[in-house]
C-alpha positions as CSV (number, residue, x, y, z in Angstrom):
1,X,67.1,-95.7,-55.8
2,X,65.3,-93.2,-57.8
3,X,66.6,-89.8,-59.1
4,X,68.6,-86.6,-57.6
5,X,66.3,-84.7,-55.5
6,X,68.2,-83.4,-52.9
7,X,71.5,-81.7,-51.5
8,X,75.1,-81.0,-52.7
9,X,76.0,-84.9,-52.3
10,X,74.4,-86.0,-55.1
11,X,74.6,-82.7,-57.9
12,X,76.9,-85.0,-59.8
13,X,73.9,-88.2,-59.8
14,X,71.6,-88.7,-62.5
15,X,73.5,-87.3,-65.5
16,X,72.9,-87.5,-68.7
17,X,74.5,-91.5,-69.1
18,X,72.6,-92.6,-66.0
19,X,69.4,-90.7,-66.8
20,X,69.2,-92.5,-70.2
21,X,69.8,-95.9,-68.7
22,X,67.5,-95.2,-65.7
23,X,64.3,-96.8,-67.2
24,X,66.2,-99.8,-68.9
25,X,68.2,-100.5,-65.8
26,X,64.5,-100.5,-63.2
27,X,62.2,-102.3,-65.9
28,X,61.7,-105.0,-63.9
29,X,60.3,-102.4,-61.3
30,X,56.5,-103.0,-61.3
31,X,55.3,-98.9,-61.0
32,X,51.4,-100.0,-62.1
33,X,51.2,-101.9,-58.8
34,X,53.2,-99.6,-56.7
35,X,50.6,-96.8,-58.2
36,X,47.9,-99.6,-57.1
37,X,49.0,-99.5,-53.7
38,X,49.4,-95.1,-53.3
39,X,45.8,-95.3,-54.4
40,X,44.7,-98.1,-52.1
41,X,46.2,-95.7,-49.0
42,X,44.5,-92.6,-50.6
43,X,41.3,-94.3,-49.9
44,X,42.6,-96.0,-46.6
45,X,43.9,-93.4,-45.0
46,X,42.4,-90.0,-46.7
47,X,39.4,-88.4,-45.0
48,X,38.3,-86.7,-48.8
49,X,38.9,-87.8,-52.2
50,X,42.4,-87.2,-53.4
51,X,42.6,-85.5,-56.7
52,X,45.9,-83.2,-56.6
53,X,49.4,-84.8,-56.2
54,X,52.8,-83.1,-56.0
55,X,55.4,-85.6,-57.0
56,X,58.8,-84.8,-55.1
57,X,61.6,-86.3,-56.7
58,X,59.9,-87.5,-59.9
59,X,62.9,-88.6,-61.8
60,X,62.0,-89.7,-65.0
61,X,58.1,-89.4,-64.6
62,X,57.1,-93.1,-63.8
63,X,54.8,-92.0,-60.6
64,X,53.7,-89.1,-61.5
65,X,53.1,-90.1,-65.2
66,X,50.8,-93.0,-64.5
67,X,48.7,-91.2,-61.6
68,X,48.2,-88.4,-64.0
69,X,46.8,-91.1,-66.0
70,X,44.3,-92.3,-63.5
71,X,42.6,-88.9,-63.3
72,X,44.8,-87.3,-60.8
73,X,46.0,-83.6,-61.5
74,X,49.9,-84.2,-60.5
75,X,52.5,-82.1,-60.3
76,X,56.6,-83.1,-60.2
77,X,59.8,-81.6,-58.8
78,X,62.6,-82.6,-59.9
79,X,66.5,-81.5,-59.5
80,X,68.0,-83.3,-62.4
81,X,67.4,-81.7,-65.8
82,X,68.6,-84.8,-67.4
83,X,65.6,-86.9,-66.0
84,X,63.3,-84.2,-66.7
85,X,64.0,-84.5,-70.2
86,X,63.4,-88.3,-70.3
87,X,60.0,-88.0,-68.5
88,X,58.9,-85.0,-71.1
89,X,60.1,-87.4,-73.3
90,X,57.6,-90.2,-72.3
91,X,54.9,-87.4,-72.5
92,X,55.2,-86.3,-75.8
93,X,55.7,-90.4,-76.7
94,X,52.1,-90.4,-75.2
95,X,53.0,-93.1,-73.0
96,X,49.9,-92.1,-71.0
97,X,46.6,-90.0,-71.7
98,X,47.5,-87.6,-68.2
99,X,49.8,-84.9,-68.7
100,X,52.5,-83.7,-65.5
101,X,53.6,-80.3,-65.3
102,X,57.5,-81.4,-64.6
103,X,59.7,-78.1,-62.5
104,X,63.2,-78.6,-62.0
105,X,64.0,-77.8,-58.0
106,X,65.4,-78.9,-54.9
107,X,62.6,-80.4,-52.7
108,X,64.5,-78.9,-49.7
109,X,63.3,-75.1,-50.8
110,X,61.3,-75.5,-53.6
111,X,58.1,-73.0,-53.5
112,X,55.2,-73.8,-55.6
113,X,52.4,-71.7,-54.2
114,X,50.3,-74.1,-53.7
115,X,48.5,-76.9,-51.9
116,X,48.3,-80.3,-52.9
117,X,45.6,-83.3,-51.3
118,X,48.7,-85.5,-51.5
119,X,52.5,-85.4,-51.8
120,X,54.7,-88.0,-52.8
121,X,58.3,-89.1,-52.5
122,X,59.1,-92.6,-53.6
123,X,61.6,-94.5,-54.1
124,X,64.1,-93.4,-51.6
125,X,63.7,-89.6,-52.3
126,X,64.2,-88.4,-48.8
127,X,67.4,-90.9,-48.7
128,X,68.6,-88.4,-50.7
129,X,68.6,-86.4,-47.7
130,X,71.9,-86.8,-45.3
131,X,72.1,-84.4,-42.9
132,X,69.3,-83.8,-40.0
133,X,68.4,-80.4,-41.7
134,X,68.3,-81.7,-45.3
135,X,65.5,-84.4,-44.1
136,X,63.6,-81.8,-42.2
137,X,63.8,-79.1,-44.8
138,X,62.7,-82.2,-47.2
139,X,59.4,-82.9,-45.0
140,X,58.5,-79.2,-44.4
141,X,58.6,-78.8,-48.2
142,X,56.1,-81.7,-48.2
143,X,54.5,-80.0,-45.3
144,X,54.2,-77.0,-46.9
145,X,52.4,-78.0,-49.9
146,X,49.7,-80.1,-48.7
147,X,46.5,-78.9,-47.1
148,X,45.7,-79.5,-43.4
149,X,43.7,-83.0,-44.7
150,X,46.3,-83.9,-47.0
151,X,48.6,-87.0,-46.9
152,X,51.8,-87.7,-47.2
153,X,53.1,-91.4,-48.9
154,X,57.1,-92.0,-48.9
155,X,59.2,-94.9,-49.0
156,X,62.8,-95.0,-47.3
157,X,65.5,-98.0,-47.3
158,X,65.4,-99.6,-43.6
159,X,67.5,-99.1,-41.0
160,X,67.3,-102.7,-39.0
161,X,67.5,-104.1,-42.3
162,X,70.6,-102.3,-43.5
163,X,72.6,-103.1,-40.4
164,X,71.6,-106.8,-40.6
165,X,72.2,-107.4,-44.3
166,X,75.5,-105.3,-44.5
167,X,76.9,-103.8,-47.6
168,X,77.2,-105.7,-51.0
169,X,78.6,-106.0,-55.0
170,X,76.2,-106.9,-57.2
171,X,75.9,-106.7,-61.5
172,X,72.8,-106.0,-63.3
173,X,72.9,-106.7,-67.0
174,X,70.2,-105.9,-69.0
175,X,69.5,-106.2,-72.9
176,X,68.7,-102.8,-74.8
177,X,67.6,-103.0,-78.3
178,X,70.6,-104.6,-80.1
179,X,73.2,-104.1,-77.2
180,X,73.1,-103.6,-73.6
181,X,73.5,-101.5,-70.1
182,X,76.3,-103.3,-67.9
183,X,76.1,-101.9,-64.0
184,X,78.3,-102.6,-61.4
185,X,77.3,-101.9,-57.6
186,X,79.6,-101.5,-54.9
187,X,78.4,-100.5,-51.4
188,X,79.7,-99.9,-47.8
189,X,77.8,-98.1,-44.9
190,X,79.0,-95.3,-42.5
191,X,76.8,-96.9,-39.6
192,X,77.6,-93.6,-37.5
193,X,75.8,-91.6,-40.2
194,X,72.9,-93.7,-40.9
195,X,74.8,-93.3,-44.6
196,X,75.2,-96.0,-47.3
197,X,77.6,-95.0,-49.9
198,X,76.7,-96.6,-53.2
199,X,79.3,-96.4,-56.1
200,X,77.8,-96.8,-59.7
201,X,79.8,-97.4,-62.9
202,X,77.6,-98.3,-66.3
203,X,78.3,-99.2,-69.5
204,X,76.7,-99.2,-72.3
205,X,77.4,-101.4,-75.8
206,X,76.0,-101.6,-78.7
207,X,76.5,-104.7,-79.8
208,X,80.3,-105.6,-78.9
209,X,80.9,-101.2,-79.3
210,X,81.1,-99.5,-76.4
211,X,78.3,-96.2,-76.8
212,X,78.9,-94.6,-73.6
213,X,80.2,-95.1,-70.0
214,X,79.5,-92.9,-66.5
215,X,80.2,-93.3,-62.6
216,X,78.4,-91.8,-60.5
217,X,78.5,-92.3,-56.4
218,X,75.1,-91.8,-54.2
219,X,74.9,-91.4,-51.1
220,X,71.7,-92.6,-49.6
221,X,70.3,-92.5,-45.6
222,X,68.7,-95.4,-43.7
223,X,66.0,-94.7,-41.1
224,X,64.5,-96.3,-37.6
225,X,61.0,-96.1,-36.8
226,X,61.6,-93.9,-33.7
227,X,63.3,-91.6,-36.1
228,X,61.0,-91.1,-38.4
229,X,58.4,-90.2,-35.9
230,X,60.6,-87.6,-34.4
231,X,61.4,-86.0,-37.8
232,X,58.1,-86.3,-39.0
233,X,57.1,-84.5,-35.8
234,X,59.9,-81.5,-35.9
235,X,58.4,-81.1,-39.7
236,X,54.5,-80.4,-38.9
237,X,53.5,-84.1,-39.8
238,X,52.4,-87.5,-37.9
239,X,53.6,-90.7,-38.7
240,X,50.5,-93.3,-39.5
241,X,51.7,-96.5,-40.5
242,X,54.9,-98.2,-41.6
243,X,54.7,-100.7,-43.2
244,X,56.8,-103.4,-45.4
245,X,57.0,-102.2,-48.8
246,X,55.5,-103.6,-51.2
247,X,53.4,-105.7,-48.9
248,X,52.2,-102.8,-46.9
249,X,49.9,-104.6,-44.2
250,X,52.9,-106.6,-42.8
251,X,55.0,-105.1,-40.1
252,X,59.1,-104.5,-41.3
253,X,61.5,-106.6,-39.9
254,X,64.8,-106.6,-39.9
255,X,64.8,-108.8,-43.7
256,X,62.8,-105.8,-45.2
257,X,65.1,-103.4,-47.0
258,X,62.2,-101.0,-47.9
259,X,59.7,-99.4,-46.2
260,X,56.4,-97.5,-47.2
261,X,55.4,-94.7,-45.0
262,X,52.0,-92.7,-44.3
263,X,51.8,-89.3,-42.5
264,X,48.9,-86.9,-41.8
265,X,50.0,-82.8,-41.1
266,X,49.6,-82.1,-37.1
């Protein structure tokens, strides 16, 4: 799960504590291939060269950052301030030669004025999204700010998967410089919702000193195929492909927690 992008559920996610221990806590994430793989359906599935991309839900830059790298002229929305910061942070760092013109907004309502070749939202932005309306307002934002040849790329956790692998409690420890981020994980789903309520709590030591501590709760949706193709529908776009994420060309199962998603506009 990425960054807080989305409705009233999640206005208390990705403070300041959490935003700071974002990047530590996903290093293990591998963004240069994922950023492989948005460029490999760019050329796949785009009937022109991509060279504007509009970011939705760009937490702390490390999409939009790298892409910008690449060439691309990107663009990033973003609701929480606090991972704002830490992206224009990376950017004055010069942790890559592109530069992303970061906007703090809901992705629901946010008006740019302008059209994009592609539009983004990874790492479970729309989950973000609860309700029906939130999801559609979500992809008509998208909608909205692509030309008619655009695409759209998106990843979302997976419904047949969630249902078969049930909730869990996991730990993640990593090491930070001379101490370490401590998060605990504890899940259960609302299967009449499509809703997976994820409670967070982190520490942070320094050393054996504790530096800071947060909780946080996020909600996040689960989607079926049929459902995305009917929401993708109501919003102006067409579903192209599912596939498993990261292995795009194989078909999701119910043992594939994420999936990557393609749409063109109708």
């Amino acid at each position: 799960m990425r960054r807080c992008a989305s409705g009233d559920s999640v206005t208390q996610t990705f403070g300041a504590v959490y935003a700071a221990a974002y990047d530590p806590l996903y290093e293990d994430k591998n963004y240069v291939v994922e950023c492989d793989l948005i460029e490999e359906l760019f050329r796949r599935y785009s009937s022109k060269r991509i060279s504007t991309v509009l970011d939705l839900g760009s937490g702390t830059g490390n999409h939009a950052i790298p892409m910008s790298s690449r060439g691309y002229q990107v663009g990033g929305v973003e609701r929480s301030q606090s991972m704002i910061s830490v992206a224009q942070s990376k950017m004055a760092r010069g942790d890559g030669p592109g530069s992303v013109l970061f906007q703090q907004g809901d992705i629901r309502n946010v008006q740019l004025g302008q059209q994009f070749d592609a539009a983004l939202m990874m790492f479970a932005v729309l989950g973000y999204q609860l309700e029906n309306s939130d999801v559609l307002s979500a992809l008509r934002t998208a909608r909205a700010h692509l030309h008619t040849d655009g695409l759209f790329v998106f990843d979302v956790w997976y419904g047949p998967a969630a249902i078969h692998e049930g909730p869990s409690q996991r730990v993640k420890v990593i090491p930070n410089g001379q101490g370490k981020i401590l998060r605990a994980a504890d899940s259960e789903l609302d299967v009449s919702r499509h809703l997976c309520r994820v409670a967070y709590h982190i520490w942070s030591f320094s050393g054996a000193s504790l530096e800071s501590e947060t909780e946080e709760t996020h909600m996040m949706r689960y989607f079926f195929p049929m459902e995305l193709c009917l929401l993708m529908e109501c919003a102006g776009l067409k579903l192209v492909r599912l596939g498993a994420f990261p292995h795009f060309d194989q078909d999701p199962d119910v043992n594939t927690w994420n999936v990557l998603g393609v749409a063109r506009p109708i």
